[in-house]
N, C-alpha and C positions, 0 to 999 in steps of 0.2 A: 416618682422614682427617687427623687433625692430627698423627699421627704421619710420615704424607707429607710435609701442608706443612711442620715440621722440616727432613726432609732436602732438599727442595728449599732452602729457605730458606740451609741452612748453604751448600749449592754455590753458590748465588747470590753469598753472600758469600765468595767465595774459594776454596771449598773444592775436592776434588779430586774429577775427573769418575771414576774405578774406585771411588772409596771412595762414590760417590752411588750409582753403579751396584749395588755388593754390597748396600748400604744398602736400596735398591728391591730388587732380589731378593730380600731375607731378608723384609723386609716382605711382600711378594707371595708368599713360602711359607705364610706364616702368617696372610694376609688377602687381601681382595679385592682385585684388579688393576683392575678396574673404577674402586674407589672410588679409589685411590690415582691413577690417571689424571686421572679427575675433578676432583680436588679439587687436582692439579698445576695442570690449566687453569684451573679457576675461580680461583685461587692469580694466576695471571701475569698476566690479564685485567684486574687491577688496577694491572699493576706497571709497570716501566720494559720499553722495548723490548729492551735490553739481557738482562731476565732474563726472557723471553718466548724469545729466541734459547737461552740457557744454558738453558731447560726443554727445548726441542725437542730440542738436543744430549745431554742427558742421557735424554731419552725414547726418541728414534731409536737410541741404543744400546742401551738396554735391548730395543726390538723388534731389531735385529740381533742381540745376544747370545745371545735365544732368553729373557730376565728378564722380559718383558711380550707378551703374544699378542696377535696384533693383534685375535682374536674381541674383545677388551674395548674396543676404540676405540668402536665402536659406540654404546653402552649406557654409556659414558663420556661424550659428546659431547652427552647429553639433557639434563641440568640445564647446561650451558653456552649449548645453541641455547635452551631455555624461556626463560633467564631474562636473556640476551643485553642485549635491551631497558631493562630494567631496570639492569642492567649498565653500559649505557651513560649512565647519568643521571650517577652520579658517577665512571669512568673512560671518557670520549667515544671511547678508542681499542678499546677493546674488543674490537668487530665487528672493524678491522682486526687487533687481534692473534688474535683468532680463526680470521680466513679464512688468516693467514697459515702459524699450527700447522697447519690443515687444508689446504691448499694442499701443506706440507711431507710431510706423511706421504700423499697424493699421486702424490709422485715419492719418494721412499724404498721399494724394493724390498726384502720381503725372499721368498726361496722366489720369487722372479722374478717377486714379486707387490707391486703396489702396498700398503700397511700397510690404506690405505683408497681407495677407491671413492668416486666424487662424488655417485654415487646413494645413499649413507649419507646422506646431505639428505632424502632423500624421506622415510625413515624418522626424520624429527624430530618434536619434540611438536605436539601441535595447535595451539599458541599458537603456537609459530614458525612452523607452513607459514599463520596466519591471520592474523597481524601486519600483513599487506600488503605485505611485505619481503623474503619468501625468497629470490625471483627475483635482486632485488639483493644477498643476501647470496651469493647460486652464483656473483652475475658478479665479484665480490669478490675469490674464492678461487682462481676462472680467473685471473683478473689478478696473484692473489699465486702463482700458480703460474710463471706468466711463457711458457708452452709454446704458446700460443695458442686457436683456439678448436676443439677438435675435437665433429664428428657427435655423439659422447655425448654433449656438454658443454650443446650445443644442447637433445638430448633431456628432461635433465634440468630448465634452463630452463624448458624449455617447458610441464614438468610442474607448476612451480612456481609458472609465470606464470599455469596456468590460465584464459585468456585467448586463447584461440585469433585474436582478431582483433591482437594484437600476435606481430609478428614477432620469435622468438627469438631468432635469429641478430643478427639487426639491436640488440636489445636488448643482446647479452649485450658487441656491438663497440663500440658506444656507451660504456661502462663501461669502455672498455679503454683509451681516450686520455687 
């Protein structure tokens, strides 16, 4: 993990997005992809929106390259949605840098495949789908996505909201102005 946040840290400061790139691959031969994901996000979630942007670009190549598989976003994404909340006591931007990486990888194809699935939410910790917030954090990611609101998108919601007497849809477009 801290040998990740390193190389993040040095591209942040200037450094070059091929030499981040091999930098993460070599790490990712010799360690977990998971972890090194992880602890990129938990890493930016503090930082400037700037190197929130510069993570995603260096991350989105490494899933194009074929240096990071997307199987690890998953299982990457739990101590960031668990601890989110907490998260946000001393960096308040957080959630939105969060929904924003997740939102990004979204729409980045790779194998003519989204990297991730918005139903990858369902599949978060117990603490985040009970927080009372998930819902709000799906319409978040919608919104940082910018695509509008598609039938899945809804579904997902809805799963979240738990709450059958609120309307999804209607919820998730409310969050969007």
């Amino acid at each position: 993990g801290d040998k990740a946040k390193s190389i993040f840290r040095e591209f942040f400061v200037g450094g070059d997005l091929d030499e981040a790139i091999v930098s993460i691959s070599e790490l990712a031969i010799a360690s977990d992809s998971v972890v090194i994901l992880r602890e990129g996000i938990l890493l930016v979630l503090e930082m400037k929106e700037d190197d929130v942007n510069k993570f995603v670009t260096v991350a989105d190549q490494c899933f194009l390259q074929g240096k990071l598989s997307s199987s690890c976003v998953v299982p990457a994404l739990q101590d960031p949605l668990e601890f989110l909340r907490d998260i946000e006591i001393d960096a308040p931007r957080a959630s939105e840098f969060l929904a924003r990486i997740l939102a990004n990888w979204l729409t980045v194809e790779y194998n003519n495949e989204p990297i991730v699935m918005l139903e990858c939410l369902l599949k978060a910790p117990e603490y985040f789908l009970s927080d009372g917030r998930p819902a709000e954090f799906c319409a978040q990611v919608v919104k940082a996505r910018g695509t509008g609101v598609t039938d899945a998108d809804i579904k997902v919601v809805r799963q979240l909201l738990g709450d059958e007497a609120i309307d999804a849809r209607e919820f998730v477009e409310s969050r969007l102005l």
